[in-house]
C-alpha positions in Angstrom: -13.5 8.0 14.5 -10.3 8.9 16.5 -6.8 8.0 16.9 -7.6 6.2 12.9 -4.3 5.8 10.7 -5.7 6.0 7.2 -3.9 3.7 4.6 -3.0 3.7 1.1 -0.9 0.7 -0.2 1.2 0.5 -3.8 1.2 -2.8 -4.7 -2.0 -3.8 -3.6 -2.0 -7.1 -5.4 -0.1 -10.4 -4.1 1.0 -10.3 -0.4 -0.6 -7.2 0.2 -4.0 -8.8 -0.9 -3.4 -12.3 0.6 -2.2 -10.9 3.7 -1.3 -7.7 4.3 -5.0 -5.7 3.7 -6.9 -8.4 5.5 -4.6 -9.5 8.4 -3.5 -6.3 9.1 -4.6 -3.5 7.8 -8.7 -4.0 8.1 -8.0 -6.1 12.0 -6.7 -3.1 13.4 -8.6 -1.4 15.6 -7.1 2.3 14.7 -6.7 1.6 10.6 -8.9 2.3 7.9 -7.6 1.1 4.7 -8.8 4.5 1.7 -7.0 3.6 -1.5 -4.5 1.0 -3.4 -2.3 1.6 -6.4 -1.1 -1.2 -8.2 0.7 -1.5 -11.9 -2.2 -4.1 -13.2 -5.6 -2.0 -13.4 -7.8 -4.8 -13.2 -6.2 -6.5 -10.3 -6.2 -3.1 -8.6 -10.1 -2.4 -9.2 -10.5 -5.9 -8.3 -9.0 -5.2 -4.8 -10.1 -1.7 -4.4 -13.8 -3.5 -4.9 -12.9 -6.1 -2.8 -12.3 -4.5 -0.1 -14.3 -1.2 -0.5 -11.7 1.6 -1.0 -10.7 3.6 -4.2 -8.7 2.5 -6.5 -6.2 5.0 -7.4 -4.9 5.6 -10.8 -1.9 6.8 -10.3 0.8 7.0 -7.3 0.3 10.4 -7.4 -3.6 10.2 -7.3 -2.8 7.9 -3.8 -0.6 10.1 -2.3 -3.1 13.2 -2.7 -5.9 10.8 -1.1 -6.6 11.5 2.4 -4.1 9.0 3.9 -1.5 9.1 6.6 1.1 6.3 5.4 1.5 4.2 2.5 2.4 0.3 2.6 4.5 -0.3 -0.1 4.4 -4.3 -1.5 5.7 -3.4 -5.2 8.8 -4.9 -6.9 12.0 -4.6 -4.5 12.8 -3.1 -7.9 10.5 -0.6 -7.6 11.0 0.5 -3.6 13.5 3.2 -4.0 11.4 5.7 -6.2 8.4 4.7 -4.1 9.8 5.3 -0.9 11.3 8.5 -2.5 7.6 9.7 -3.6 6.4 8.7 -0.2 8.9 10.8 1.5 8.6 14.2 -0.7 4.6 13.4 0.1 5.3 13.2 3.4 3.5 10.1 4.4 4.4 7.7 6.9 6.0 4.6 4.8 6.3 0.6 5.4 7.9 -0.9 3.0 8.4 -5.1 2.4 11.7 -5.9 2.9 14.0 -8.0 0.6 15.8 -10.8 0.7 19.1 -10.6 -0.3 20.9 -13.2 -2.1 23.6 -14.0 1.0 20.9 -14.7 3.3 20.2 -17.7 1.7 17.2 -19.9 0.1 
């Protein structure tokens, strides 16, 4: 396979299941989804299995998988220190955005 961004998502349950993974990730012609992280083991094995990847146990056990950038779809909580992580690993990162509180309902 050439030109083939390999993927690792944290937060591989809720949007990044519903939509994210399958819309996106697996459509694209030059992806290839390898492993998701989230918090909740069994909803993590449940997408790794869904969708045929591994299903890291840690962050750290992601970012030492043979991926180019990490999709991050954790807690807005969370973002900082994953970005953080992502960056001292030196993958590529997307990361959901958030919606603040002055932009309305």
């Amino acid at each position: 396979m050439k030109n083939i961004v390999k993927w690792g998502v944290i937060g591989s349950g809720g949007i990044a299941r519903r939509r994210t993974i399958p819309e996106g990730i697996i459509q694209a012609e030059h992806a290839k989804l390898i492993s998701v992280f989230d918090i909740n083991p069994d909803v993590n094995r449940s997408v790794a299995d869904e969708f045929h990847v591994s299903a890291a146990d840690s962050i750290s056990d992601l970012l030492n998988s043979d991926i180019d950038v990490v999709y991050i779809a954790s807690p807005v909580y969370m973002h900082s220190d994953h970005v953080i992580a992502c960056a001292k690993a030196k993958k590529h990162i997307f990361c959901e955005k958030r919606r603040l509180a002055s932009e309305g309902s």
